[in-house]
N, C-alpha and C positions, 0 to 999 in steps of 0.2 A: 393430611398436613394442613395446620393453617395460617397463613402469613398474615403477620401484624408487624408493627411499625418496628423493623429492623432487629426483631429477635422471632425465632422460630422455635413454635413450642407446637407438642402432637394436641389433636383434637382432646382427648382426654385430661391433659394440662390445662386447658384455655380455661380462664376466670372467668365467670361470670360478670363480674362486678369489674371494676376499675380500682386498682393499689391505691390504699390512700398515699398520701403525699406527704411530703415533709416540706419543710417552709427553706433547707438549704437543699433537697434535693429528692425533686419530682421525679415522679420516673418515665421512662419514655420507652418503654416498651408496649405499653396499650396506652391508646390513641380513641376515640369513639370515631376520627375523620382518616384511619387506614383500617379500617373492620374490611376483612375480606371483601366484601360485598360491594365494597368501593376501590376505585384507583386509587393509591396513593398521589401526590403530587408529584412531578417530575424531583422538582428541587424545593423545597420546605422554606418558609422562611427560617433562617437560623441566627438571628442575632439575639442577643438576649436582653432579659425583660428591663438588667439592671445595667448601668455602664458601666464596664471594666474600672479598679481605681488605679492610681497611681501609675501605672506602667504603659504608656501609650503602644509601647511596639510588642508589646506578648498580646499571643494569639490563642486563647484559647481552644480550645475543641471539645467539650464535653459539654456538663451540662451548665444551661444557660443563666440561673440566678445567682449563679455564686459568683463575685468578684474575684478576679485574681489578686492575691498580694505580691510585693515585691519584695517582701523581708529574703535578704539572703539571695535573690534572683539578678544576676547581672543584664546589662543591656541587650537585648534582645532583637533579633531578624528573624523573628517565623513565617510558617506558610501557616495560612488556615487549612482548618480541616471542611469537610462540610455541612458542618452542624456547628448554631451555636458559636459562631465566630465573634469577633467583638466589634467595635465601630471604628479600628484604629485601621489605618495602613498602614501594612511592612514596609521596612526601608529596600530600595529595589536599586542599591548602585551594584554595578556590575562588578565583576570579582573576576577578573582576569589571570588572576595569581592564584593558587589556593591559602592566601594568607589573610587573616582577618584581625580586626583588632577585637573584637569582641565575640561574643557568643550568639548564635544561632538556634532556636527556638522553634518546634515544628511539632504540634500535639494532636494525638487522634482522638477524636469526638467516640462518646458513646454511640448505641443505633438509632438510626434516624430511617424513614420511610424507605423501606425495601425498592429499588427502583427496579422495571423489568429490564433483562440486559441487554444493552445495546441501543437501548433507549435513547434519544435523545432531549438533551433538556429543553423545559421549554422557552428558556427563557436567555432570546439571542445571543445577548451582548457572552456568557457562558456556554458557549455551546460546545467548543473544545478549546483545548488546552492548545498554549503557543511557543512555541523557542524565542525565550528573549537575548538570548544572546551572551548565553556566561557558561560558565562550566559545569560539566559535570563533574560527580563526588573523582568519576577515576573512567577509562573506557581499556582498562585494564582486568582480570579479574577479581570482582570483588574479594573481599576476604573477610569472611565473619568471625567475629571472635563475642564470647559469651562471658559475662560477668554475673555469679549470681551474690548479691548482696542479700547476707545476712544467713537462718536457717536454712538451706534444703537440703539435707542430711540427716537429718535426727528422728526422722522418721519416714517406713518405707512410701508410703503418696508422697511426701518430698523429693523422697532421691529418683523416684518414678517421674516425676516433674523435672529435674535435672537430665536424666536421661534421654526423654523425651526430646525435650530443646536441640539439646545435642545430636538428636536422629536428624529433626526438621531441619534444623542449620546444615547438615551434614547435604540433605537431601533437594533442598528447595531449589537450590539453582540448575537445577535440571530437571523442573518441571515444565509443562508448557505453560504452566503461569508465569515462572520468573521470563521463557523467553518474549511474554508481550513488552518488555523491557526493551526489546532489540529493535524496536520502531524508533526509540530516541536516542537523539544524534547530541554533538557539537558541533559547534562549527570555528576552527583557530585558522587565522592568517587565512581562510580562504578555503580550509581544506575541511570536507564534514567528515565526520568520524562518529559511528552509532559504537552504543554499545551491541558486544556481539559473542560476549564469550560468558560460560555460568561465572553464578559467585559460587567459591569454596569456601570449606568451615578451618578452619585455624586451630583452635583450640578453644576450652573454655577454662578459666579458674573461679575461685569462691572467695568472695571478701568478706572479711569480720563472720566469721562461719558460723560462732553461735548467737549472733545478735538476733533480736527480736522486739517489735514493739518501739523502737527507738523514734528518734524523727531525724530527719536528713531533709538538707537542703541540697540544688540541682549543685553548688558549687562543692557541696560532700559527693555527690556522686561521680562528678568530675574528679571529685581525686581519688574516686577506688579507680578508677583509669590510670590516672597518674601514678598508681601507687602499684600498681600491677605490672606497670609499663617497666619501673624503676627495679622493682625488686626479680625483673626479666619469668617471672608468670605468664606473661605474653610478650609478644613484641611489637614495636613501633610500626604502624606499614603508611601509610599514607593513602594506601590505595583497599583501606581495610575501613571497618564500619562497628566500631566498638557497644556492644547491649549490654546495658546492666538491664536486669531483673531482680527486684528487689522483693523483698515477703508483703501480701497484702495489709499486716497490719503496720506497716512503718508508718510513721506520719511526716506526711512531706504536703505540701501545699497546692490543693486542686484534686490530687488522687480520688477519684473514684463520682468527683464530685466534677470538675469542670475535664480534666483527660483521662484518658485511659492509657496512652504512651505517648511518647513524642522524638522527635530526633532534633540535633542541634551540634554545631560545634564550637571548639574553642581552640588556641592554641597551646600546644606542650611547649612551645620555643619557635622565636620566631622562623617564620617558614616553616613548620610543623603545624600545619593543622589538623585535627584528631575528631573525626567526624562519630556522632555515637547517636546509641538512642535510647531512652528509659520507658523500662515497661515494666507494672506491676503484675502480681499474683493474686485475681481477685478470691479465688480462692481460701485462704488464706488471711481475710480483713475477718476481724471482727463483728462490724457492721452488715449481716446480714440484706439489711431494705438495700443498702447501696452498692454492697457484691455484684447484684445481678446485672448493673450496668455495664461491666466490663465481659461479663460473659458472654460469648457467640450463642450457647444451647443452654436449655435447661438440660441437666444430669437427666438418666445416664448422658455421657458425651461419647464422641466417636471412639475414644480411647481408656475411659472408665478416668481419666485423670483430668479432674474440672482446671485444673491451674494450668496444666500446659495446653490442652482442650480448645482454653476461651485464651491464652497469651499469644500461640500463632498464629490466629488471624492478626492482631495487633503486630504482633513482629514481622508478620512478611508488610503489612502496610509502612512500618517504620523500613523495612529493608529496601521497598520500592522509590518509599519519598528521598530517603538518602542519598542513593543513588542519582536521581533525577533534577531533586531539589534544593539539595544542600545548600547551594551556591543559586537557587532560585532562576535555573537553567531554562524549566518546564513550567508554568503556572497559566489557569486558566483567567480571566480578566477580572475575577471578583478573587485572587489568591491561592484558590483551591491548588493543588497539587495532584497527583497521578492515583493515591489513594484515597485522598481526599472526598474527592469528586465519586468514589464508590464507597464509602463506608458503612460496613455493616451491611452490605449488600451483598448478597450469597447467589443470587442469579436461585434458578428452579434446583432444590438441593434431594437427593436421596438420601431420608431421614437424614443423621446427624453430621453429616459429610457431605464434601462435593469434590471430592481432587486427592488424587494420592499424591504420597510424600514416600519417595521408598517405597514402602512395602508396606505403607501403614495410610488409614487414614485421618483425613484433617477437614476440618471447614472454613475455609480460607475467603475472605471477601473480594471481589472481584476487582479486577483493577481497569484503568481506563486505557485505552487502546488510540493515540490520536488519531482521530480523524474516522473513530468507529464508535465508541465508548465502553462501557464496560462490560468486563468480558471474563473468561476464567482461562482461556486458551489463545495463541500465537494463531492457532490452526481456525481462527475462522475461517468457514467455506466462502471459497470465490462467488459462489452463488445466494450467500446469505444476505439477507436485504441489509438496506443499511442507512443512514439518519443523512440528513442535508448537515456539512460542517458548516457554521457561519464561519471565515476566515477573518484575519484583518487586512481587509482590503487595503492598507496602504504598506504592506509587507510586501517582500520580495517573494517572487513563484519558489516554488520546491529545489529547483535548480536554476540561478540564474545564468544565464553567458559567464559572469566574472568567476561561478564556482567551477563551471564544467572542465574547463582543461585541466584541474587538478585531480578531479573523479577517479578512484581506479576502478575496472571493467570488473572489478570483482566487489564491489563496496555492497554490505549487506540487502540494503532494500531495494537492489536490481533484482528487475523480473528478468526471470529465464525460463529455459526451455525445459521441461521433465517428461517428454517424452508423450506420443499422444497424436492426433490430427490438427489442425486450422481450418478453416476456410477458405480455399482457396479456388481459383477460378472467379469468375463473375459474382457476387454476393446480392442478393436481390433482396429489395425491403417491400416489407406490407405492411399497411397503417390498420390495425383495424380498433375501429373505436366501440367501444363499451359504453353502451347504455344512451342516457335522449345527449345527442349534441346539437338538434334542432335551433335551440336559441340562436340570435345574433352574434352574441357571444361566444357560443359553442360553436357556430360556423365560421366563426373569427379563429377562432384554436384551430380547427382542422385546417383549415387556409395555410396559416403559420407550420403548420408539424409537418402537413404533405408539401411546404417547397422549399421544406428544410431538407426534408428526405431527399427531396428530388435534385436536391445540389449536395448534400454532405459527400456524397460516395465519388466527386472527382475534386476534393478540396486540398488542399495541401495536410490539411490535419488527417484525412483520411489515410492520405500517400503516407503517415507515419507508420502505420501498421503493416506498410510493404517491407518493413523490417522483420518480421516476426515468421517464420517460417515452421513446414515439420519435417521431421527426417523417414527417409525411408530406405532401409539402407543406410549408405553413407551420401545421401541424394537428397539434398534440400528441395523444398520447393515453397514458396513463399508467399504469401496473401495477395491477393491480386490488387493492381492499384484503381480498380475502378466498382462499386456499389450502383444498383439501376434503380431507380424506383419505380416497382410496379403500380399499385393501385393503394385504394384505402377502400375498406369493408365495414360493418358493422354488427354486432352483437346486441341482444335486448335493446332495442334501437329507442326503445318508450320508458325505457326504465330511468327511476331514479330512485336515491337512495334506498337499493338495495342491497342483502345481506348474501356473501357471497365469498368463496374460496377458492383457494388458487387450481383443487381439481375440479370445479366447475367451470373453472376459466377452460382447464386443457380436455373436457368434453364436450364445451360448446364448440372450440377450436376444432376437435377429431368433428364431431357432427356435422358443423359446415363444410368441411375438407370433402367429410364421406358424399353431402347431399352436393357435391359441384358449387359450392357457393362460394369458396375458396381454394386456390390452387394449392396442388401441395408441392412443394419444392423445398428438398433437403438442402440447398442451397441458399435456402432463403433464412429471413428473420423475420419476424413475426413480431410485432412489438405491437401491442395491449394499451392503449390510451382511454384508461378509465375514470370517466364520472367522479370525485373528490367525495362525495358526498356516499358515495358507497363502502358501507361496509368490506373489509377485504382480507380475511385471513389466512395468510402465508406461515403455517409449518409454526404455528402457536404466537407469531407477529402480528403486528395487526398497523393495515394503511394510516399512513399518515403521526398514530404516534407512537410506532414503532420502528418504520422503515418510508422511504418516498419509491422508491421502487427495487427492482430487482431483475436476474436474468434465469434462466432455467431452459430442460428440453425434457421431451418425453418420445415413447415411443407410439405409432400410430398402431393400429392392429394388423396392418402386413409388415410391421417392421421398420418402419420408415422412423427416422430420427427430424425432429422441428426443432427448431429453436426459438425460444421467444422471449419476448422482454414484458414486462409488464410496467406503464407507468402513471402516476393517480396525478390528475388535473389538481391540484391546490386552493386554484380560486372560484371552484365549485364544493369546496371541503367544507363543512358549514362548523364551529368556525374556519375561517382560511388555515390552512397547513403551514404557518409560517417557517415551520422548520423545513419546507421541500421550496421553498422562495428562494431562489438564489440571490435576490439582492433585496435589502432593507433597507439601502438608503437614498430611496428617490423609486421613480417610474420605472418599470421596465423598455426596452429600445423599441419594441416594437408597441406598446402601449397594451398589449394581450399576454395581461397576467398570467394566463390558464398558457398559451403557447411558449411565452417564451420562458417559463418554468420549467414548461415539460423539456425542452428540445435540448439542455445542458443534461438530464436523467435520460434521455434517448441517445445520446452520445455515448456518454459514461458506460449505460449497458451493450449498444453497438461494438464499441472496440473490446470488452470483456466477451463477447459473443462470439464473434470473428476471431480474437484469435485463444478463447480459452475454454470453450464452451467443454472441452471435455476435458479440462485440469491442465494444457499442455503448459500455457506458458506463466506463471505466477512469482510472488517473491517467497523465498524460503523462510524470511522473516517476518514480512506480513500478513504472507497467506493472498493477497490481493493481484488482481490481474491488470492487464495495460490500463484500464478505465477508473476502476476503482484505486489505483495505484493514487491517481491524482485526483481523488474528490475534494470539489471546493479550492482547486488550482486551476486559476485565468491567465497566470501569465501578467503582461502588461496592458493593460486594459485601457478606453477611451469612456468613463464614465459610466454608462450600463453595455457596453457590449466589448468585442475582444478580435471580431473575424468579423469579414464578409462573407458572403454566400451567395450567391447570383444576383449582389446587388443588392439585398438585404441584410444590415447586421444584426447581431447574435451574440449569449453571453456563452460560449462555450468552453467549457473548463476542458483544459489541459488533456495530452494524453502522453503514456511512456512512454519513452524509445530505448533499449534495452543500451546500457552501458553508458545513456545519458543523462535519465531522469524524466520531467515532467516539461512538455514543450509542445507550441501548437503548430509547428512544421517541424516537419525531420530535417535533426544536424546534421548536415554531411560527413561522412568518414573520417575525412580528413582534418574532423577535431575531433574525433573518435580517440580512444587510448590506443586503441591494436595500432593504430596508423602511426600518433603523435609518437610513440617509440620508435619507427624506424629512419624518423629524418630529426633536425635539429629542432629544439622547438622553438627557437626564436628567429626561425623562416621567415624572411621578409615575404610582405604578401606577394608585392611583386612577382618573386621566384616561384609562387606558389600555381598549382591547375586551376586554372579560371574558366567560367562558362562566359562564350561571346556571342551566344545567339547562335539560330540552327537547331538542328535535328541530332538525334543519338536513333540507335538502333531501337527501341521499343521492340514487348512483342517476344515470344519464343523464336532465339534465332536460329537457322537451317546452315549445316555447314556442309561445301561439298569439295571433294578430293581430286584435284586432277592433276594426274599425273604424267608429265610431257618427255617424249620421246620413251627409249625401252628401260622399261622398269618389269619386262614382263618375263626376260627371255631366262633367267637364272633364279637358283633357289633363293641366293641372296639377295637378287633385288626386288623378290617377291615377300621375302621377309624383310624387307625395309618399308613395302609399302604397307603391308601388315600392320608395321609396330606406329607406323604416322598417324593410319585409321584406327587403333587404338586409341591412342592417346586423342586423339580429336573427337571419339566416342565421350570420352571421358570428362575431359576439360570442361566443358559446361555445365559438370555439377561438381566441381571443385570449389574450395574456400577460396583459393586462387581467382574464380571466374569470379565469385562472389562479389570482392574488390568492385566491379566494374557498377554494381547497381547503387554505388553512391553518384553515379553520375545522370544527367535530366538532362531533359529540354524544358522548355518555358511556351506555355501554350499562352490560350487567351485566359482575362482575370487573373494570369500570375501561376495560372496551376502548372505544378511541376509534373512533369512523366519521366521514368525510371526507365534507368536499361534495364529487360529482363533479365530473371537471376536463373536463366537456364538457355544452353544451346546444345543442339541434336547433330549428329553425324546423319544427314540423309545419305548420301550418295560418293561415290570413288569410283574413278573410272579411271584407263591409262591411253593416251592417246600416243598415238605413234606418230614420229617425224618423219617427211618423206627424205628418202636417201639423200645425203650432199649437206643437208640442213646443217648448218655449224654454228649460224648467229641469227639470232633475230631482236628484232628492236620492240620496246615495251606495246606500239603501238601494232605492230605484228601480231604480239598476244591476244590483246583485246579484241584484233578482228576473229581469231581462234575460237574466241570465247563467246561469242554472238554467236560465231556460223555452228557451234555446236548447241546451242540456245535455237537457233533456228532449224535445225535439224531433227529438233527433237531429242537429240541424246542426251541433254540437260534441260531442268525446265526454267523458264525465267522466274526467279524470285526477290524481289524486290527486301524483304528480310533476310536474303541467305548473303553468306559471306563464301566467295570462290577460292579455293586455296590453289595456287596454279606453282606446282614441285616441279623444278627442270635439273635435267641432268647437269654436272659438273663442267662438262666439256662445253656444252653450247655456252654461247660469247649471247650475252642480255644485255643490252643496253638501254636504258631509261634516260630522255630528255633533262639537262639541266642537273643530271645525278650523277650520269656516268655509268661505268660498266659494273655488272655485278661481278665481286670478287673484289678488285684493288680498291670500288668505289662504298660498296654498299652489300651487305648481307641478304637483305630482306625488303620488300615495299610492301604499301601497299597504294591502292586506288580508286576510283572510281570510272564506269564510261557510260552510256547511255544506248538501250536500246530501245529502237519502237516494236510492240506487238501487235497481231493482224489487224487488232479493232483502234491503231492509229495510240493507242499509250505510249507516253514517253515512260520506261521503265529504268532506274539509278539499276546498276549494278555494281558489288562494291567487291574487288577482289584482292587478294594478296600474291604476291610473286616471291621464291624463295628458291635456291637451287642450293644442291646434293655437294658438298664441299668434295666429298668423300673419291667425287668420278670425277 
C-alpha cells in the first residue's frame, strides 16, 4: 500500500504523473512534498490562495481557490476543518442556552496529508484541543436521524447506498471509535458532565424522492428538515442530529469543490434548536475530476458501494463535530474541531478499511482524542507513548477545588481498579542513562533527574498514589508511601545519535542485569534517560515526533518482571523536541532545559508504573492510568514550576486520585463523595476533624488480645473470645479500616505520612485475676500491662495497639472519667515503658469490658 496526501490507493493505482488541475479545482490527493518517501507535515498550511468573498464568518473546509458565495447562505458560526480554512474568525460568544438566533456552519475539508496517529502537531500554539466553556449538542444519547435528498431509489447501487447509511447510523455508536467521544465533557453551574452513553439511529425518510440534478441552497436543505419534522416522517428531539444526504449531482454552493459535508444549526422555533449536517454522494456528481475528492478509496471500496463507501467517513466526522462543537464547546486554538484536526486521516489502514461497523466494514478517518490525538479507538494502551499537550496555561487544572465537591465517584473519566497487582512495598528508582551524558550539560541533566528521584518518592504528590491499592481476596493492600533512590547507571555511555529500538533498550537492560552491572529488583523502576538526538523506535512510533516518552516491562530469562520507563532528553534532539518542552513561555526553573523537561515525563511514567504496570488501575473511558490521566495538568503554578522538592522547584504535572481527578497532594476523604454523603454538606469547618500537629499510627499496625480475668473456664466464654480474635483478625482489611488512611502526620518540608491501610491480629492471650479481685483502677491495668511486657509474655511494640477485654463484674475506674458502665463503654490510652537498653517505649492501649457478665 502506498500513502499519499490523504487518499489511499494500492501500489498498482499510483500515477505516475501528477492530475492535471483545473483552474476552480486542484486536486489534492498527489502532492510531489507527501510521496511516500517523505513525512508529510504535521499540519499543512491550509489557507487558501484566494480570500474568501463576501461572508466573513463561513468557514470553509475543502478545497482552497474557490471562494465561497453567500447567495441564499445565512449568517454563519462554523468551526474550520483542517485544511483549507479561510482568514476569517468564527464568532466565539458562549451559548449557554441551546438557542441561537442564527445559523451555525461547520464543513469538512477534502484529504489533506495523512498524519501518523497519535502524532503530535508540530506546531504549539495547536497542539490540542480545549473546553471553552459552552455546551454540548446534548450529554444525553445522541439520536440520528437520516434525510436522503433527492434519488436513492431508482436504482439498485442507490437503494444499496440508502441501506448502507442506515446499517452505519444504526451501528456507529458502539464502536470504539464513537466511544473516543467520552473523553469530552461540559461543565454547567460547577458540575462536569462527559458524554458517556452511544448515539442511537432514529429513523431515516426520503425528500423530494425523484429529484435529480436540481440546485439547493443550505436554507432549502434546512427545510427538507423542517418539512419532515412537520409532516411527522421524523420527529423533533433536541438531543437528535439531523443528515441530509443529498445526490452528487445537485448543485448547491462549494460541493465537491470547497466541502465535502458540514454541520450547522438553526432554529425550528424559538428554544428549538435543530442541530443537522449535510453530506453529498460523490458518487453520483457528474464531474468525474472532482468526484474523487470526496472519496475516502479508490473503487473497489470496502463495501463494493463508492457513495456510502466514501460518505461515512464524512458522516461520522459530521456526527463527532456535532456532538462536541455545535455550540463551539471543544475547539483547538486556530478553530479546528475534534474531526477536523484529523481529517482524512485513516491511521495504518488494512486495504480498504480500518474499523468495523456491525458486521461490516468501513474506512472511517480518525478522530482526536484530547490530550492524546488522533486515534481510531477509546482503547489506547496505558502503555502506548504519547505527545507533550501544550495546555493553556492560564486555564483552570482538570479539577479544580471549586469543581470537586460536586464530582460524583462514578463520573466517567475516573480511574479505577480492574483487577490485577500494584506496587506495593518499598518502590526503588534507577536512573539509567543512555548514551554520552558527558557534556556540562549532560551532567547538568543528570544532577537535576538524580535529586529529583531522590526526593520525588517521600513528596506529598507521591503520597497521592497511597490511594490506589490491589485486592487479594477481599484484602486490600495499598502502594506504599515511600519510593528510595538507589543509584543512576549507564548505557552506550559514548554514543550519540544513534539508531535504536525499544527491544535493544530491554537487551541492553537484561545484559547489564545478567553481567552484575545492574541490580535486578522487581520492585524497582527502571527509567531510560536517553540522548534527544537518538533515533528511537517504539512498536512503529518514533522519539520525539511521535511520542516524548513511555512506560513498559518485560520479562528477564529466569522469569523475573522489570519495569521501566523510558524518557528522550529534548534539548539534545537536534532540532529541540518542542513538543516534549513543557513550557514555551519563558526559561525553564531550574535553567536545564534537558532536566527539567525530562523530570515532568519521569513523573507522568512513575505513577502509571507503580500503580498500572500491569492494567490494574485505568479509566474505562480513556483507557489512561494515574499519570497519563493528567498529561500537561500543573495545577496552579508560580511561573515555570508548581512543587518543591528538597528545596528545589519543579514543573510537575498533576497526578489522579481516584474519585477526585487530577491534584498534586491528595484530597483528604472527607471531601471525597463516599464521605460528603454521610454528614451535611454544609458542615461548618469548625465541627469538622482537624489535624493539630503529632504523630498517627504509620506503619503496618500489630493488634493484641488480652483478655482479663476468666474468660477461659466455659464453652461460652471461650466462644466469646473466639468471635473478638476474629473480628480483630479481620478489621484491618476492612473498607471500614480503610476510612482511617485519610488521616497523616506532618513531617518535615510539609510531607504528609498516612495511617497504614492494614492491621494484623498478632497475638491473644487470657490473664487470670487473683481471687478477691473485684476492682481495679485504670492505672492498675497499665501496671498489668508492662509486668506482662516485662515478663516476656507480650512483646513491647511500639505500633501495636493492646486491647485490654475485662470482665463485666470487675468495677474500672478511669481518672477524671469515671467508672466503666454508668460512666463510659470503652477507653482508650496511652503509658510509657522503658526497655533493657534504657528506650522510652509509647504504648498505646484500649480498655473495654464484657456488658454481658
Amino acid at each position: 500500500i502506498s500513502r499519499f496526501v490523504g487518499k489511499i490507493v494500492t501500489a498498482s493505482s499510483r500515477p505516475t504523473t501528477k492530475p492535471a488541475k483545473t483552474t476552480s479545482s486542484p486536486s489534492f490527493k498527489y502532492r510531489p512534498s507527501a510521496m511516500p518517501s517523505q513525512r508529510p507535515s504535521f499540519r499543512p498550511s491550509r489557507k487558501p490562495t484566494t480570500a474568501p468573498s463576501a461572508n466573513p464568518s463561513m468557514r470553509p473546509t475543502c478545497i482552497p481557490t474557490t471562494a465561497v458565495p453567500t447567495t441564499n447562505i445565512p449568517t454563519k458560526k462554523p468551526s474550520r476543518s483542517p485544511s483549507f480554512k479561510t482568514s476569517s474568525t468564527p464568532s466565539k460568544s458562549a451559548l449557554p442556552t441551546k438557542s441561537a438566533p442564527a445559523t451555525s456552519l461547520m464543513k469538512t475539508s477534502p484529504p489533506t496529508p495523512t498524519r501518523i496517529p497519535t502524532k503530535a502537531p508540530t506546531l504549539a500554539p495547536f497542539a490540542d484541543i480545549k473546553y471553552l466553556n459552552r455546551s454540548l449538542l446534548t450529554t444525553q444519547p445522541l439520536v440520528l436521524y437520516n434525510i436522503y435528498y433527492g434519488d436513492f431509489q431508482s436504482t439498485v447501487p442507490l437503494r444499496k447506498t440508502r441501506q448502507l447509511m442506515d446499517y452505519f447510523s444504526t451501528y456507529l455508536g458502539k464502536t470504539d471509535w464513537y466511544k473516543t467521544l467520552y473523553s469530552y465533557y461540559q461543565i454547567v453551574n460547577g458540575v462536569r458532565t462527559y458524554i458517556s452513553q452511544p448515539a442511537v439511529f432514529g429513523r431515516s425518510t426520503t425528500y423530494l424522492p425523484t429529484a435529480r440534478a436540481i440546485e439547493v441552497t443550505d436554507t432549502q436543505l434546512q427545510q427538507s428538515i423542517i418539512d419532515s419534522i412537520n409532516l411527522n416522517r421524523i420527529p423533533y428531539d433536541p438531543n437528535a442530529l439531523y443528515t441530509v444526504m443529498f445526490r452528487g449531482d445537485f448543485k448547491t454552493s462549494g460541493w465537491l469543490t470547497n466541502w465535502c459535508g458540514y454541520h450547522a444549526y438553526f432554529n425550528l422555533a424559538p428554544g428549538q434548536p435543530v442541530a443537522y449536517a449535510v453530506i453529498g454522494d460523490p458518487s453520483t456528481s457528474p464531474d468525474q475530476s472532482l468526484q474523487s475528492n470526496c472519496e475516502g478509496w479508490n473503487p473497489p471500496t470496502a463495501n463494493g458501494n463508492l457513495g456510502a463507501d466514501s460518505m461515512i467517513s464524512v458522516y461520522a466526522h459530521e456526527v463527532a463535530e456535532a456532538l462536541t462543537g455545535t455550540y463551539s464547546a471543544w475547539q483547538m486554538d486556530n478553530g479546528d474541531e475534534n474531526g477536523d484536526a484529523c481529517s482524512w486521516n485513516f491511521g495504518p489502514i488494512p486495504v480498504q478499511s480500518n474499523m468495523k461497523i456491525g458486521n461490516l466494514s468501513a474506512l472511517v478517518q480518525q478522530l482526536w482524542k484530547p490530550g492524546f490525538g488522533c486515534t481510531m479507538s477509546v482503547n489506547v494502551p496505558t502503555m502506548a507513548p504519547t505527545f507533550w499537550s501544550k495546555h493553556n496555561w492560564a486555564g483552570p487544572p482538570t479539577f479544580s477545588p471549586a469543581i470537586l465537591p460536586t464530582v460524583s465517584p462514578s463520573f466517567p473519566a475516573d480511574v479505577s481498579y480492574h483487577g490485577g497487582p500494584v506496587m506495593t512495598g518499598q518502590v526503588t528508582l534507577y536512573n539509567i542513562y543512555v548514551g554520552d551524558f558527558s557534556s556540562a550539560s549532560g551532567q547538568g541533566t543528570k544532577s537535576l533527574v538524580n535529586f529529583f528521584a531522590a526526593n520525588i518518592g517521600t513528596s506529598p504528590w507521591y503520597n497521592v498514589l497511597t490511594n490506589y491499592y490491589q485486592l487479594n481476596g477481599n484484602k486490600k493492600t495499598f502502594v506504599s508511601d515511600f519510593a528510595h533512590f538507589n543509584s543512576s547507571y549507564s548505557l552506550f555511555p559514548t554514543a550519540s545519535a544513534m539508531n535504536i529500538t525499544d527491544d535493544d533498550l530491554k537487551q541492553a537492560i537484561d545484559d547489564a542485569m545478567a553481567a552484575s552491572q545492574i541490580p535486578i529488583d522487581e520492585n524497582g523502576v527502571y527509567t531510560l534517560i536517553m540522548r534527544g538526538d537518538f533515533s528511537l523506535l517504539y512498536k512503529g512510533f518514533r522519539w520525539a515526533s511521535d511520542f516524548c516518552s513511555y512506560h513498559s516491562a518485560f520479562y528477564t530469562p529466569d522469569q523475573r518482571l522489570i519495569k521501566y520507563v523510558v524518557v528522550g532528553d529534548p534539548s539534545t534532539s537536534r532540532p529541540p523536541a518542542i513538543n516534549c518542552i513543557p513550557i514555551s513561555d519563558g526559561p525553564t526553573v531550574n535553567g536545564n532545559l534537558g532536566g527539567d523537561s525530562i523530570v515532568t515525563e519521569y513523573a507522568k511514567n512513575l505513577a502509571d508504573t507503580v500503580t498500572g504496570f500491569s492494567g490494574a488501575w485505568y479509566s474505562d473511558y480513556t483507557q489512561f492510568g494515574s499519570g497519563f490521566s493528567c498529561a500537561g495538568e500543573y495545577g496552579n503554578r508560580n511561573v515555570n514550576w508548581n512543587m518543591k522538592l528538597g528545596g528545589k522547584a519543579f514543573l510537575i504535572q498533576q497526578v489522579w486520585q481516584p474519585s477526585i481527578g487530577c491534584v498534586s497532594v491528595a484530597v483528604p476523604a472527607t471531601t471525597a463523595p463516599s464521605i460528603a454523603a454521610t454528614r451535611a454538606p454544609t458542615i461548618p469547618s469548625n465541627l469538622d476533624i482537624a489535624y493539630h500537629g503529632g504523630l498517627v499510627m504509620t506503619g503496618p499496625i500489630k493488634l493484641y488480645n488480652i483478655y482479663l480475668g476468666d474468660f477461659d473456664s466455659t464453652a461460652a466464654l471461650r466462644n466469646e473470645t473466639a468471635l473478638i480474635d476474629y473480628f480483630t483478625s479481620h478489621i484491618g482489611g476492612s473498607d471500614w479500616f480503610n476510612v482511617l488512611t485519610a488521616y497523616y502526620q506532618m513531617g518535615a518540608n510539609n510531607v504528609k505520612t498516612y495511617v497504614s491501610n492494614s492491621a494484623q491480629l498478632v497475638m491473644s492471650i487470657v490473664v487470670p485475676l487473683a481471687a478477691g479481685v473485684t476492682s481495679m483502677a485504670e492505672a492498675d491495668i497499665q501496671s498489668k500491662l508492662k509486668v506482662l511486657i516485662s515478663s516476656g509474655k507480650l512483646p513491647v511494640d511500639a505500633n501495636g495497639v493492646y486491647n485490654i477485654i475485662f470482665r463485666g463484674e470487675l468495677s474500672v475506674n478511669s481518672p477524671g472519667l469515671g467508672a466503666w458502665g454508668p460512666d463510659w463503654c470503652s477507653i482508650h490510652g496511652t503509658t510509657t515503658i522503658s526497655t533493657s537498653s534504657g528506650t522510652q517505649v509509647v504504648l498505646k492501649y484500649t480498655l473495654s469490658g464484657d456488658p454481658s457478665r
